[in-house]
C-alpha positions in Angstrom: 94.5 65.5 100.3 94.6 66.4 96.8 96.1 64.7 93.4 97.7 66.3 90.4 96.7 64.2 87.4 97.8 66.7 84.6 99.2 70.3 84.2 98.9 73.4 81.3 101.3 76.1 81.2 100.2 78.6 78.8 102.0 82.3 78.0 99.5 85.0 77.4 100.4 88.2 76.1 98.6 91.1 77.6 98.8 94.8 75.9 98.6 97.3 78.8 95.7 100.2 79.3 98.9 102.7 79.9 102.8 103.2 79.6 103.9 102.3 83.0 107.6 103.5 83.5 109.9 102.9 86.2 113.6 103.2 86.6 113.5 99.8 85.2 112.3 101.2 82.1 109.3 101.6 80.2 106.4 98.8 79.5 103.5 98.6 77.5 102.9 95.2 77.5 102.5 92.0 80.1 104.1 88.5 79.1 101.4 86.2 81.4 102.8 83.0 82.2 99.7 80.5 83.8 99.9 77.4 85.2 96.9 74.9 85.6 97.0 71.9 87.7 94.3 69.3 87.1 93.7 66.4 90.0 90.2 64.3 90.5 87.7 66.9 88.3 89.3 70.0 90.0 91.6 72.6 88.8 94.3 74.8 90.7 95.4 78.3 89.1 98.7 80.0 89.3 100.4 82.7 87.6 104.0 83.5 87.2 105.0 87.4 88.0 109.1 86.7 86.3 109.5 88.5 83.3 110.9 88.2 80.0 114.5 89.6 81.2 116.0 89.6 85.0 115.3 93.2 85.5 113.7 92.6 89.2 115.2 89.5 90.0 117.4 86.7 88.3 114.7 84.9 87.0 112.9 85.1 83.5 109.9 83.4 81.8 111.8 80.8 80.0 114.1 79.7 82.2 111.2 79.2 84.8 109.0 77.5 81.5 112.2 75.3 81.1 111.8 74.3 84.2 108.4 73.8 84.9 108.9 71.6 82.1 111.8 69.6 82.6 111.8 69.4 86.8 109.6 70.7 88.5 106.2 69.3 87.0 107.8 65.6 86.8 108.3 66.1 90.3 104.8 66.4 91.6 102.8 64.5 88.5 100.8 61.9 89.1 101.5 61.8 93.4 99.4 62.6 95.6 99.8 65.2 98.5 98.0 65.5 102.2 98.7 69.4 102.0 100.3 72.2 100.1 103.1 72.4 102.5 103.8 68.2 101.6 103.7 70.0 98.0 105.9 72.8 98.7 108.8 70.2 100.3 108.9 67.8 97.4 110.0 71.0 95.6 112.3 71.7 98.6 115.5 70.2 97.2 116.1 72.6 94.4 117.5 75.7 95.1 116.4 79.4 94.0 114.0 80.0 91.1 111.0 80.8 94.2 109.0 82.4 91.2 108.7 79.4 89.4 108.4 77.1 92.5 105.9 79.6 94.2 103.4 78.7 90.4 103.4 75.5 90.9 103.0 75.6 95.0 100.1 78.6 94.4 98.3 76.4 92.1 98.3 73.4 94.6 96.7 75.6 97.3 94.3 76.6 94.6 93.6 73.2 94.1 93.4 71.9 97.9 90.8 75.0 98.6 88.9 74.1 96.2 89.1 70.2 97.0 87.5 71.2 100.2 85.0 73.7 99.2 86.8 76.9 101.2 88.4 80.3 100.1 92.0 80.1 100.0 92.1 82.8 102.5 90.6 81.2 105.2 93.0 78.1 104.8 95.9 80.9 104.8 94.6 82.0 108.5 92.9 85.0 107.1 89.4 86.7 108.3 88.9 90.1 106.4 86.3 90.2 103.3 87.9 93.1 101.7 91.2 94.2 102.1 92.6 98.5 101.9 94.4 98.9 98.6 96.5 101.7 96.7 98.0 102.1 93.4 101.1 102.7 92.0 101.8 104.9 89.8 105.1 105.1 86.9 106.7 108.0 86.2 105.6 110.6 84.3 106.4 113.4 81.9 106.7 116.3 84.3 105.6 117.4 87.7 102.2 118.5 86.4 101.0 115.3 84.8 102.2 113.9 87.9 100.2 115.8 90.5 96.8 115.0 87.6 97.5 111.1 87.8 97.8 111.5 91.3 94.6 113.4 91.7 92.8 110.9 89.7 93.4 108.3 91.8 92.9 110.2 95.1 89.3 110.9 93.6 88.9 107.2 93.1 89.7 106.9 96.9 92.4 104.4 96.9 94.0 103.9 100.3 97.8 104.8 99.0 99.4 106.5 96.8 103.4 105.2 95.4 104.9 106.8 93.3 108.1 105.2 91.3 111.2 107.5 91.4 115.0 107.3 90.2 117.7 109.3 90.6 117.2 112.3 89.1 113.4 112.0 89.6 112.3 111.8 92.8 112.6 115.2 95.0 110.8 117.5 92.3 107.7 115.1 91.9 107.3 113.9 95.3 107.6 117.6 96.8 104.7 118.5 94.2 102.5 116.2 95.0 102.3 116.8 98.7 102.2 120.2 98.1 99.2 119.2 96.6 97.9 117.1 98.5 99.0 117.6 102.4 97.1 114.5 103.6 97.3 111.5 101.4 99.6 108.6 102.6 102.1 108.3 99.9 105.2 106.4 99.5 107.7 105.9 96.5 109.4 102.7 95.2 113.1 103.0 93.5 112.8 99.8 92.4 116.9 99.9 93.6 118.0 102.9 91.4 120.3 104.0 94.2 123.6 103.7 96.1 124.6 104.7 99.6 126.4 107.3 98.0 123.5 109.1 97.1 122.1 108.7 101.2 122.0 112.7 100.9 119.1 112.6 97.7 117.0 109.9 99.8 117.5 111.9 103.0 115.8 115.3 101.2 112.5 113.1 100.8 112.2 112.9 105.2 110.8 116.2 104.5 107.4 115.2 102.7 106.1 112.8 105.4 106.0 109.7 103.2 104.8 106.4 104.7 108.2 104.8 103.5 110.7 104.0 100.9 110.8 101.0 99.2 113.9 99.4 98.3 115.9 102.2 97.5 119.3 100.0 97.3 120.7 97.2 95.7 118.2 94.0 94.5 120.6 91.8 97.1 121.1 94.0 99.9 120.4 94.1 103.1 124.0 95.8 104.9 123.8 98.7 103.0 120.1 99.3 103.5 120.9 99.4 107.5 123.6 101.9 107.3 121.0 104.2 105.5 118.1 103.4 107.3 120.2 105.0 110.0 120.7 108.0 108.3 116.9 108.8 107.4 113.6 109.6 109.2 111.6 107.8 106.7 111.1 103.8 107.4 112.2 101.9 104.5 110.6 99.2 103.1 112.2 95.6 101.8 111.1 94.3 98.7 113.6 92.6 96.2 115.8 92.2 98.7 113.9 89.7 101.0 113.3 86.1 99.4 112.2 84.2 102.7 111.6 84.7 105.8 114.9 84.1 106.8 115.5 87.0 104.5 112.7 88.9 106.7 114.1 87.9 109.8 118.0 89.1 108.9 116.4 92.2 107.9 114.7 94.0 110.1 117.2 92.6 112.9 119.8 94.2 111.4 117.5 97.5 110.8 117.4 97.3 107.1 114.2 98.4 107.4 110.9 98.6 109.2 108.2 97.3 106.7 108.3 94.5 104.5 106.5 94.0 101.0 105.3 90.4 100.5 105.7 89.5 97.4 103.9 85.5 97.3 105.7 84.3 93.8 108.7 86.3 95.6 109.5 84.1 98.4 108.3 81.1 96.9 105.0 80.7 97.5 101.9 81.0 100.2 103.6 78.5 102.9 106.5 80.7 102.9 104.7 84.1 102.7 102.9 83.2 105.4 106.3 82.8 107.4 107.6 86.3 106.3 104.3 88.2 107.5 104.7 85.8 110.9 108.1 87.1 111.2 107.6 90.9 111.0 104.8 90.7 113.0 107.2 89.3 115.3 109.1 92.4 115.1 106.0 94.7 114.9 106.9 95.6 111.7 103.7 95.9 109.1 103.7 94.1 106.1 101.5 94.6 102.5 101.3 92.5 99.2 103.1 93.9 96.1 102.2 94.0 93.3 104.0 92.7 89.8 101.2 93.8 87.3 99.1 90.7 87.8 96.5 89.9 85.9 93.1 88.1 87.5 94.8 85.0 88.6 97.8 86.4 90.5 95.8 89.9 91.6 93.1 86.9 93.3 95.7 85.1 95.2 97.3 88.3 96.3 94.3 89.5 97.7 93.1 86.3 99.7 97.1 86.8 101.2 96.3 90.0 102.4 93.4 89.0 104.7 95.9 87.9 107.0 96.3 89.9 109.8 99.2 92.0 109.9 99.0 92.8 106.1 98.9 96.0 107.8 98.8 98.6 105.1 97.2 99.1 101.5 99.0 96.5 99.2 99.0 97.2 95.3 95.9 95.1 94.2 93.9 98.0 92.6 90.6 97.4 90.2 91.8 95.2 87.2 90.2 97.5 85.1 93.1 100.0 85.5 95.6 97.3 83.2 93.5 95.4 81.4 90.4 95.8 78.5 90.0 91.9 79.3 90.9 90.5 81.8 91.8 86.8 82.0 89.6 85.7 84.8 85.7 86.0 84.1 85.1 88.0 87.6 85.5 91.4 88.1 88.3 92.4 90.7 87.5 96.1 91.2 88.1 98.2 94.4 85.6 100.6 95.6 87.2 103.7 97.5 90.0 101.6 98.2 88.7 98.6 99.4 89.0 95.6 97.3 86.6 92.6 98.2 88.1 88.9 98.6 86.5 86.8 95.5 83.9 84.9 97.0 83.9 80.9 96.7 85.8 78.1 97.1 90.1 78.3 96.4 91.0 82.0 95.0 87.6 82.6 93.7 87.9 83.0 90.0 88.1 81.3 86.8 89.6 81.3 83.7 88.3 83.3 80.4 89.2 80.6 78.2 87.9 81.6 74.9 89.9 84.8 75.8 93.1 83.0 76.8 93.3 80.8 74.2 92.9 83.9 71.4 96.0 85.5 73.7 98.0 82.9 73.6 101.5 82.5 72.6 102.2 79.2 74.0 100.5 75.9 75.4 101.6 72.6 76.8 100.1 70.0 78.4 101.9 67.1 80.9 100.7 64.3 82.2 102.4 61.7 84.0 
């Protein structure tokens, strides 16, 4: 049982170690949102993974600050809940906007682990202390400065390799780099730069043995993806496309795909990431945790996720070090040859730098009752 007594939301702005481009376009830069939820001399942490425009999904940082604001904090201030799942139905009502539901339902299990003294993990049903991780890497200038970044990482022993492609760049670099390097497991991400029409293009890459293609089609889709899977060798993977695990479920009966990405703030939250990965493991379909440039708050909760069991292949939590000079948690989340260690303690395991997020910040409310 837990009690929310008071929240912050606070925007941070974060400058990034390295131009990350992908056929979304180019970023240099992270937009933070955080959300603190205060109950009984505890505190919950949650970060928001929208962004400033609806290039991934539909939602952006301030429509979800509007309504953290003006719903969904009135809703759950002051009351008090036997469980996150008690938290995540009094938000249950309102339809869509799963990012900004999922920051207020991933700070109350923040909160409740840390109410009772144990990792979030281990109330999510996970065992592992460290989890396999790769990195993903944005598109570069040319082939050769794609095969370098690539051979930087390997060196660094990360699990996987993904490599972000569009049309137009996607055969050249992906040939090169397992030309390169025969062995690695390597996917790409198009991030839904594609159409069926170009099912010939996505077909080529069956040749280079990658472990799958993520979301190659439409943000919405799920029809279209089956009719290609059919066509290709190569499993694909569902990201944007699944929001639940109804979503999940739909998918991979239809034979959308074969692997899913579980994005937490995605879907909504823990309670309902939870479902997804219990649904394709239903199917036997692996799952693994995406990534959306988090920063210490959201890269912790993504990484006590992936100790559950069929988080089956490296997710996208790599060493914090690679995005950020400072980080805004005071603990170090840094992978060594590929493994990344669950923060120890009680909840997600970290704690706010907040001399350093207050000199970052752009923006900073508090609510009470």
């Amino acid at each position: 049982m837990f009690k929310i007594e008071a929240a912050e939301v606070t925007l941070v702005r974060l400058p990034l170690k390295f131009r990350f481009e992908t056929s979304f376009g180019v970023q240099t830069e992270k937009l933070v949102p955080l959300l603190t939820l205060h109950g009984e001399g505890v505190s919950g942490l949650s970060e928001g993974t929208m962004e400033p425009a609806p290039m991934y999904r539909e939602e952006t940082i301030s429509g979800a600050l509007a309504l953290l604001r003006e719903v969904f904090l009135p809703r759950v201030l002051g009351r008090t809940f036997d469980n996150p799942q008690a938290l995540e139905a009094a938000l249950g009502p309102f339809r869509g906007n799963r990012m900004a539901r999922a920051m207020v339902e991933m700070a109350g299990w923040d909160l409740w682990a840390r109410t009772l003294g144990v990792p979030l993990g281990t109330l999510l049903g996970g065992t592992k202390t460290e989890v396999e991780v790769g990195v993903s890497l944005g598109i570069q200038p040319d082939e050769a400065a794609t095969v370098e970044i690539v051979r930087r990482h390997v060196e660094q022993g990360y699990r996987r390799i993904k490599l972000k492609v569009k049309p137009g760049w996607d055969v050249g670099p992906v040939g090169a780099v397992r030309e390169a390097f025969p062995d690695i497991r390597l996917t790409v991400d198009a991030n839904s730069a594609y159409t069926l029409a170009d099912s010939g293009r996505l077909a080529a890459l069956d040749a280079y043995d990658l472990t799958y293609i993520e979301q190659p089609l439409a943000w919405d889709d799920l029809v279209d993806h089956a009719e290609l899977q059919r066509r290709l060798r190569t499993p694909l993977c569902l990201d944007e496309s699944v929001a639940s695990a109804a979503d999940a479920r739909k998918g991979l009966a239809l034979g959308a795909g074969r692997v899913i990405n579980v994005k937490v703030a995605r879907v909504g939250g823990h309670a309902e990431a939870r479902r997804v990965h219990d649904v394709a493991a239903s199917f036997g379909a692996p799952v693994w945790c995406g990534g959306m440039l988090e920063s210490g708050v959201g890269r912790a909760h993504n990484i006590h996720l992936s100790t559950l069991p069929n988080f089956a292949l490296p997710g996208d939590t790599s060493s914090a070090s690679r995005y950020w000079e400072t980080d805004v948690v005071n603990e170090a989340l840094e992978a060594t040859n590929g493994l990344m260690p669950v923060p120890a303690g009680p909840g997600i395991g970290v704690t706010l730098n907040r001399d350093f997020v207050a000199s970052r910040a752009e923006l900073h409310e508090e609510l009470r009752t």
